[in-house]
C-alpha positions as CSV (number, residue, x, y, z in Angstrom):
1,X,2.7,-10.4,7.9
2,X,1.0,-13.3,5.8
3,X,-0.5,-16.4,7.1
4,X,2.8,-18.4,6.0
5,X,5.2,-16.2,7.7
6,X,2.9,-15.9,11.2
7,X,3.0,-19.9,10.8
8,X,6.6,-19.0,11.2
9,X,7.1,-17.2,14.0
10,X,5.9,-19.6,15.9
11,X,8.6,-22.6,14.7
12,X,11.3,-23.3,17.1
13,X,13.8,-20.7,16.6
14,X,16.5,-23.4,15.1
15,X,13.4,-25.3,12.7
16,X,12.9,-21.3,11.9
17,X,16.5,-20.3,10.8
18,X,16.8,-24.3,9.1
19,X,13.5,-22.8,6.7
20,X,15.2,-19.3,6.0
21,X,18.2,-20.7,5.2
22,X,16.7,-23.4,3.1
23,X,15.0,-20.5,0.7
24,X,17.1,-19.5,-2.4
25,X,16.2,-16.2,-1.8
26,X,18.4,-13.4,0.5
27,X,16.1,-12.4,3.7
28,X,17.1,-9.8,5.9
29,X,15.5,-8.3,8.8
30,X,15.8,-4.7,9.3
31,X,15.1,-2.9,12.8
32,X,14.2,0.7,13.4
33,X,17.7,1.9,13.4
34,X,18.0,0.6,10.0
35,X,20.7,-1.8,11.4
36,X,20.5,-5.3,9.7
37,X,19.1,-8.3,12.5
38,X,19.2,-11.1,10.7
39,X,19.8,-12.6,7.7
40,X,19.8,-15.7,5.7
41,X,22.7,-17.7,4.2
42,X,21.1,-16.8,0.6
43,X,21.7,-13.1,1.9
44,X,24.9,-13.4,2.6
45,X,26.1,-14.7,-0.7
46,X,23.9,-12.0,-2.3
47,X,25.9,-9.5,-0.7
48,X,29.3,-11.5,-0.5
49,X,29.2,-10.7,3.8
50,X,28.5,-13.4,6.4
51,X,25.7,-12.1,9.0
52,X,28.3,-11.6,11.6
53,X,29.4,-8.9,9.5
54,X,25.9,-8.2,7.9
55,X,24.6,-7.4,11.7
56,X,27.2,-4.7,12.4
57,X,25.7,-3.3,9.7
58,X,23.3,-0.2,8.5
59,X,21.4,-1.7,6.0
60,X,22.1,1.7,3.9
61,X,25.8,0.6,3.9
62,X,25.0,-2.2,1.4
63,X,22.2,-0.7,-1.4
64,X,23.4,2.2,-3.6
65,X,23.1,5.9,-2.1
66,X,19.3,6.8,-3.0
67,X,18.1,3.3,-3.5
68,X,14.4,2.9,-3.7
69,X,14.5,0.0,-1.3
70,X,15.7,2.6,1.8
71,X,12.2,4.3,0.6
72,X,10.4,1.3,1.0
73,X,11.5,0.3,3.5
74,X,10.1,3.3,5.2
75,X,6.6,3.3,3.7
76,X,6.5,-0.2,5.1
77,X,7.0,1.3,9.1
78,X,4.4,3.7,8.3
79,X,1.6,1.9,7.0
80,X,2.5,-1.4,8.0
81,X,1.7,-3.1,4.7
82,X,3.3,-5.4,2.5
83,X,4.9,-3.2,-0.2
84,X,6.6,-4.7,-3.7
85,X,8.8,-3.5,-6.5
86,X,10.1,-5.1,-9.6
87,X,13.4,-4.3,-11.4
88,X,15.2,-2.9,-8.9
89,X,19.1,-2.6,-9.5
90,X,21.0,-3.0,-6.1
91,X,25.1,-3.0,-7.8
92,X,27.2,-1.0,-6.1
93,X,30.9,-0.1,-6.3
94,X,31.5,-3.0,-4.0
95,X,29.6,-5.6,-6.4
96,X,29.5,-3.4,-9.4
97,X,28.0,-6.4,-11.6
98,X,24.2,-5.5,-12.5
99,X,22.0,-6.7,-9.7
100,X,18.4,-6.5,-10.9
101,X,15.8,-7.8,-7.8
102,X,12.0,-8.0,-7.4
103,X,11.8,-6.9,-3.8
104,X,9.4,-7.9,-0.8
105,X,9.1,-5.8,1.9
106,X,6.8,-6.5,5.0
107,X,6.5,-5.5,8.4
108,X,7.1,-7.6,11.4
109,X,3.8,-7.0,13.7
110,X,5.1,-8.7,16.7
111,X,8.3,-6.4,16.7
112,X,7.3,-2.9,16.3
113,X,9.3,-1.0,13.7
114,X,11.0,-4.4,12.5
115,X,10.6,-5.2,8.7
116,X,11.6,-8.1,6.8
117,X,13.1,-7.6,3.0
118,X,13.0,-10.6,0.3
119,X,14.9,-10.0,-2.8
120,X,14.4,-12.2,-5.5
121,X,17.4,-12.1,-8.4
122,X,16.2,-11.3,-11.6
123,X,19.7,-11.7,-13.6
124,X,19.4,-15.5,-14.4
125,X,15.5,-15.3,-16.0
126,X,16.5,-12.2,-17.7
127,X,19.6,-13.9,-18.9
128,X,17.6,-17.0,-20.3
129,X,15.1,-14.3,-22.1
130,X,17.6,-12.6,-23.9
131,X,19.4,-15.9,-25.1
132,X,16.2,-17.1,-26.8
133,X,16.2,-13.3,-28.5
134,X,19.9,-13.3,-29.4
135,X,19.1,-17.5,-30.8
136,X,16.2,-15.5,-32.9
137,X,18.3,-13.4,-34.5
138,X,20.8,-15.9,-35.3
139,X,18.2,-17.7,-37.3
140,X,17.4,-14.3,-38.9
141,X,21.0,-14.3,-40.5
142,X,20.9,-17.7,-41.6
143,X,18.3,-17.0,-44.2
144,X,19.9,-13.9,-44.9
145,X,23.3,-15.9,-45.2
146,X,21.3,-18.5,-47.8
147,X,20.0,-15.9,-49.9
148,X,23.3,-13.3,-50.1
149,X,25.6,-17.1,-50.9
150,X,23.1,-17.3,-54.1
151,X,22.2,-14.0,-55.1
152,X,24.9,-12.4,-54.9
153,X,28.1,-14.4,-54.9
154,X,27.4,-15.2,-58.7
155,X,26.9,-12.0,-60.3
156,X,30.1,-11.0,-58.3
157,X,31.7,-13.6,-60.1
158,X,30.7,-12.2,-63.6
159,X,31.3,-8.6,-62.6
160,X,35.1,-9.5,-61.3
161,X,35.8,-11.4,-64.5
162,X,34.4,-8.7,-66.8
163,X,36.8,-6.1,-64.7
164,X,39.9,-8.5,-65.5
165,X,38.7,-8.7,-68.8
166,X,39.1,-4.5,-69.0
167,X,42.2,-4.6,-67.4
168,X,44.3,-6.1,-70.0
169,X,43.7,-3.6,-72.8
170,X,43.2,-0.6,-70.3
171,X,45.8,2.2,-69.5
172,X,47.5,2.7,-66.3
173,X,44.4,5.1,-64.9
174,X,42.2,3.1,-65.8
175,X,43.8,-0.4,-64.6
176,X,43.8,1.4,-60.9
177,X,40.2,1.3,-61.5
178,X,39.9,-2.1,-62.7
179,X,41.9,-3.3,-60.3
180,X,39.6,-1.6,-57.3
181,X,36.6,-3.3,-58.5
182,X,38.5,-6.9,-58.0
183,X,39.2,-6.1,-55.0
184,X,36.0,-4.4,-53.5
185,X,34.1,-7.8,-55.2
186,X,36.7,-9.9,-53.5
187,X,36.2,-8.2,-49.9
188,X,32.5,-8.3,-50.7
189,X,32.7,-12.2,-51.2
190,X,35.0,-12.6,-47.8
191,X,31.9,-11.0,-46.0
192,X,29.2,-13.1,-47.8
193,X,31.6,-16.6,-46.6
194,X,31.6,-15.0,-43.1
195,X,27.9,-15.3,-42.7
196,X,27.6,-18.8,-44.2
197,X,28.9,-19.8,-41.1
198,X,25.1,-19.3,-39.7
199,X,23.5,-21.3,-42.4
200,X,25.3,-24.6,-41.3
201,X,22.6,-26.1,-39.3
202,X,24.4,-29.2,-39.4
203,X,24.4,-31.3,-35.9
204,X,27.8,-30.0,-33.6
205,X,29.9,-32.8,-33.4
206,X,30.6,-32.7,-29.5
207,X,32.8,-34.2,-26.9
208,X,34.4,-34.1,-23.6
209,X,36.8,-30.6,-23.7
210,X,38.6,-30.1,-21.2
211,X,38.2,-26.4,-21.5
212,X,41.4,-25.5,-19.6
213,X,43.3,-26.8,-22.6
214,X,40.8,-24.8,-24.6
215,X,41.7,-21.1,-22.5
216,X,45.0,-21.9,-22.5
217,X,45.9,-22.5,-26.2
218,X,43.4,-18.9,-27.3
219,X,45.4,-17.1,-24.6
220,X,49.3,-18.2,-26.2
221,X,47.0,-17.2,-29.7
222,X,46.6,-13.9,-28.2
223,X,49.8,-13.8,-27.0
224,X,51.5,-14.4,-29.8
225,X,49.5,-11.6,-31.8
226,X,46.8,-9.0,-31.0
227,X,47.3,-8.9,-27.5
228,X,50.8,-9.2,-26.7
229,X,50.6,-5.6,-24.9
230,X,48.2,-7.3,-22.7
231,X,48.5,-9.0,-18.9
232,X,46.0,-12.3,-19.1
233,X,45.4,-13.7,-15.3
234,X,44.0,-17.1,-14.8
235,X,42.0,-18.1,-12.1
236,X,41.2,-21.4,-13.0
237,X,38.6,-24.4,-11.2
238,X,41.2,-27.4,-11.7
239,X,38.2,-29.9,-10.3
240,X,36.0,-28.7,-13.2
241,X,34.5,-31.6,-15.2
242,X,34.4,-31.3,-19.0
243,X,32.6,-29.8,-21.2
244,X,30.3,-31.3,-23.9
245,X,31.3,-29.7,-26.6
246,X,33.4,-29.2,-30.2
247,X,37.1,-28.2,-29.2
248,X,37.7,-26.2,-32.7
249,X,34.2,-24.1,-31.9
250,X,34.9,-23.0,-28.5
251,X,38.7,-21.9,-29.7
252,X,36.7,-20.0,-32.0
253,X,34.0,-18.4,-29.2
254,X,37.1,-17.3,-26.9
255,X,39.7,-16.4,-29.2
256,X,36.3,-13.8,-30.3
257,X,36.1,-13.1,-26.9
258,X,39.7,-12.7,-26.4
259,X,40.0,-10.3,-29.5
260,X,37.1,-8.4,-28.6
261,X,38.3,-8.0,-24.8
262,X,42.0,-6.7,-25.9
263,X,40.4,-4.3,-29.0
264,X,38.6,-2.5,-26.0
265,X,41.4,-2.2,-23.8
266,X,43.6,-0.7,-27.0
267,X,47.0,-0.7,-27.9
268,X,48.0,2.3,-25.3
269,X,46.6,1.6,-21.8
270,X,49.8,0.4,-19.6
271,X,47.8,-1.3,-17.6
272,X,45.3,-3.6,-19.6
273,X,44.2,-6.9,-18.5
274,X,42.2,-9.8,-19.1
275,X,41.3,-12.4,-16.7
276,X,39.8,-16.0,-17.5
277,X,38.4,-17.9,-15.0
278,X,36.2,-21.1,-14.7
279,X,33.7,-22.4,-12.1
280,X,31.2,-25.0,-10.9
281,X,27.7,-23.0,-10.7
282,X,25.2,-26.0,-9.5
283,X,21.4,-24.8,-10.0
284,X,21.2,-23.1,-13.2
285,X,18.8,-25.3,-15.6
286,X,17.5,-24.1,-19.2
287,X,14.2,-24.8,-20.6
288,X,14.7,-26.4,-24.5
289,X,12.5,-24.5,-26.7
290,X,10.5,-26.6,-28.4
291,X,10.9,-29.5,-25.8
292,X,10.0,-30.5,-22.2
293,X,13.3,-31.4,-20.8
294,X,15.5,-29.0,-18.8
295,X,19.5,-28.8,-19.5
296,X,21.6,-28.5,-16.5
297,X,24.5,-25.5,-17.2
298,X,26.7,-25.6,-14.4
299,X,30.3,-24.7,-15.9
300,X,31.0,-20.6,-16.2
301,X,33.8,-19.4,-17.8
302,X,34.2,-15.8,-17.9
303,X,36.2,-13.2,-20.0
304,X,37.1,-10.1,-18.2
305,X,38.8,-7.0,-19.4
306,X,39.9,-3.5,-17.5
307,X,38.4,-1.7,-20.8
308,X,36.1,0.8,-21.1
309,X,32.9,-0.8,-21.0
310,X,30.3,-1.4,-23.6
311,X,27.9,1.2,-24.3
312,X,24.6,1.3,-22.6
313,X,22.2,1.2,-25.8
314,X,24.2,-1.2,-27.0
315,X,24.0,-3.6,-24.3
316,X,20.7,-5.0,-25.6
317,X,21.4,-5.6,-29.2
318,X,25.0,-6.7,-28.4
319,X,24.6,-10.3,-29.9
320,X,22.6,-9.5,-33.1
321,X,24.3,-9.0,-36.3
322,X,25.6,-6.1,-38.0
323,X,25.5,-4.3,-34.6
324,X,29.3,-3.3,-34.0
325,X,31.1,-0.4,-32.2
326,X,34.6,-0.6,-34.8
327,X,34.7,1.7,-37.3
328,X,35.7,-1.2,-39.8
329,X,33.8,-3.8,-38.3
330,X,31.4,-6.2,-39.7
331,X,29.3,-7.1,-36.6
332,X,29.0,-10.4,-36.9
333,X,31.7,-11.7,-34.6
334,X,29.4,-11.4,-31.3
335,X,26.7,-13.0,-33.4
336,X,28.3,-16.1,-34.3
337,X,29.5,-16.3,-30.4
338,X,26.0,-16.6,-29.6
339,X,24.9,-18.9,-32.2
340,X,28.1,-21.5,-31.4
341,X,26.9,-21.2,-27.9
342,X,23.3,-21.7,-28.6
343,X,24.2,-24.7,-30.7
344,X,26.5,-26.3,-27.5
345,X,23.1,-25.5,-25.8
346,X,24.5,-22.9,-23.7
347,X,23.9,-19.0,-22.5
348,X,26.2,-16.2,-23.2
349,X,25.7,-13.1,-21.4
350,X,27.4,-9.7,-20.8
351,X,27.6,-7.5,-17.8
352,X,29.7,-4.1,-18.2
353,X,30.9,-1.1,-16.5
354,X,33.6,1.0,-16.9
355,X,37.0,-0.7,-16.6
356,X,35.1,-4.1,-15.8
357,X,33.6,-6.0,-18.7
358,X,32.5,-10.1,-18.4
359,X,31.3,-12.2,-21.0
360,X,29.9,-15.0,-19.2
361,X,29.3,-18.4,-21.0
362,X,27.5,-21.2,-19.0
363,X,27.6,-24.6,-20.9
364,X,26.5,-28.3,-19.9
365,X,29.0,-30.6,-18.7
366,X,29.9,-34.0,-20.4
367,X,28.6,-37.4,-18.9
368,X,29.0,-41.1,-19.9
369,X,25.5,-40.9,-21.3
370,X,26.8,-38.3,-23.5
371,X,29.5,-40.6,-25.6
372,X,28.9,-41.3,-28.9
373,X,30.9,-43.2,-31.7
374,X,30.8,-40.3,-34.2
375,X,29.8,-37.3,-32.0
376,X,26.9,-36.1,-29.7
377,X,24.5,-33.8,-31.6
């Protein structure tokens, strides 16, 4: 035990448990049964149990079977030192989200074969790291968008002229032929327009959304087209504040979503569903590149689907361009996602396992300070 926590020890046992449960950070103690003795209130919302519950407990009951932390937890009793590990993924079927921790384990001197574990949650600085990566290679595709609208949208021109051109004195072969070439140049152009979209680095025009009107208008979308074979359940924050942002753009991020979600579940699973929801998460501040301030993201909304699940070496590429799991896709859907949501100054992230997929977007909300005559850039 460290200086800091002997200085503890010797607190008041209620100025002791006001410190623990002050900390962000889930503390348990573990005692040489392996039963859990106490716990803080971060602890409890790590592992969605109050300590009541948590003490009636085997700690082994609430890691996965053969988690390094068990291990750890014995090298600790043994040789009494303070023993850390980074990266270490405590999901389980219970809480099956991915659950990345830096752990802490230290024993408790004054109570033989007590130790004392501090997990410290990786997910949200991992989740700010990738952001930046996936806003990288949104800026990748903007130049590549510039150069393809100049380069290539021209000559495409001449060569689809040139073919219409052939096609009135050709024979009926050879018109099939002609008539391909339009066509193949026209689906080329389609694509090229698509990634303009990432060379407009024009301000976002944004508001206050009320982004309940938002869900609900992509869901009758859905509805109403490529996911009328699906179940959609709402579970909806109705004291969520608005969100400052452009109304037509996020239509666009979840109806993506949306599309993407009911495409994995497929046409023929009986029992397919996607569920929206919406929440107040106070606490979770992004650094600006480039800038000293820090943007408050409380609002979540989440898209999640019974499919089945996103590949594993996909996972880290999901957001950059051209990277796609359709056979006729063009990957760039998921990549403008991230780059609207990068331009709200937001996050998006994904978490997946089999037959429970989230896409999580956290946004700012609007304030008065945020009203502006033609827009808040």
């Amino acid at each position: 035990m460290n200086r800091a926590q002997s200085h503890l020890t010797s607190f008041p046992t209620e100025t002791a448990d006001t410190v623990l449960n002050a900390l962000p950070h889930p503390i348990l103690m573990i005692g040489p049964d392996g039963k859990i003795v106490e716990a803080n209130v971060a602890a409890e919302a790590f592992f969605e149990v109050s300590v009541s519950l948590l003490r009636r407990h085997a700690f082994r009951d609430l890691v996965p079977f053969g988690s390094p932390l068990l291990a750890l937890i014995e090298q600790v009793r043994s040789r009494g030192a303070v023993v850390n590990e980074y990266r270490v993924d405590l999901s389980t079927p219970r809480t099956p989200s991915e659950r990345i921790v830096d752990l802490n384990v230290a024993p408790v001197p004054e109570r033989p074969g007590h130790v004392v574990v501090m997990l410290q949650e990786r997910t949200i600085a991992d989740k700010m790291d990738r952001q930046l990566t996936h806003r990288g290679a949104a800026r990748s595709v903007i130049a590549l968008a510039s150069m393809l609208a100049h380069e290539i949208k021209n000559p495409l021109s001449g060569i689809r002229g040139a073919a219409q051109l052939l096609e009135q004195s050709a024979n009926d072969d050879d018109r099939t032929l002609t008539r391909l070439i339009c066509e193949e140049a026209d689906r080329i152009v389609k694509l090229v327009d698509r990634m303009e979209v990432f060379a407009d680095e024009r301000p976002v025009e944004r508001e206050a959304v009320n982004i309940h009107i938002v869900l609900d208008r992509v869901q009758k979308l859905a509805l109403t087209g490529f996911a009328r074979h699906i179940k959609f359940v709402d579970v909806y924050d109705p004291s969520l504040p608005p969100v400052l942002g452009n109304r037509d753009q996020l239509i666009q991020v979840f109806l993506n979503l949306v599309k993407n979600a009911a495409e994995a579940i497929g046409e023929n699973a009986p029992d397919g569903q996607i569920e929206l929801t919406t929440a107040f998460r106070p606490g979770v501040r992004l650094s600006v590149p480039g800038s000293k301030t820090r943007v408050s993201l409380p609002l979540e909304f989440c898209v999640r689907d019974n499919g089945p699940g996103v590949p594993e070496d996909l996972m880290p590429h999901l957001f950059d361009p051209f990277v796609t799991t359709k056979p006729t896709g063009t990957g760039l859907g998921l990549a403008l996602v991230a780059k609207i949501v990068g331009d709200h100054g937001g996050i998006i992230e994904c978490e997946s396992q089999p037959r429970h997929t989230i896409f999580r977007v956290l946004m700012p909300m609007f304030t008065g300070d945020d009203a502006s005559p033609g827009g808040v850039a």
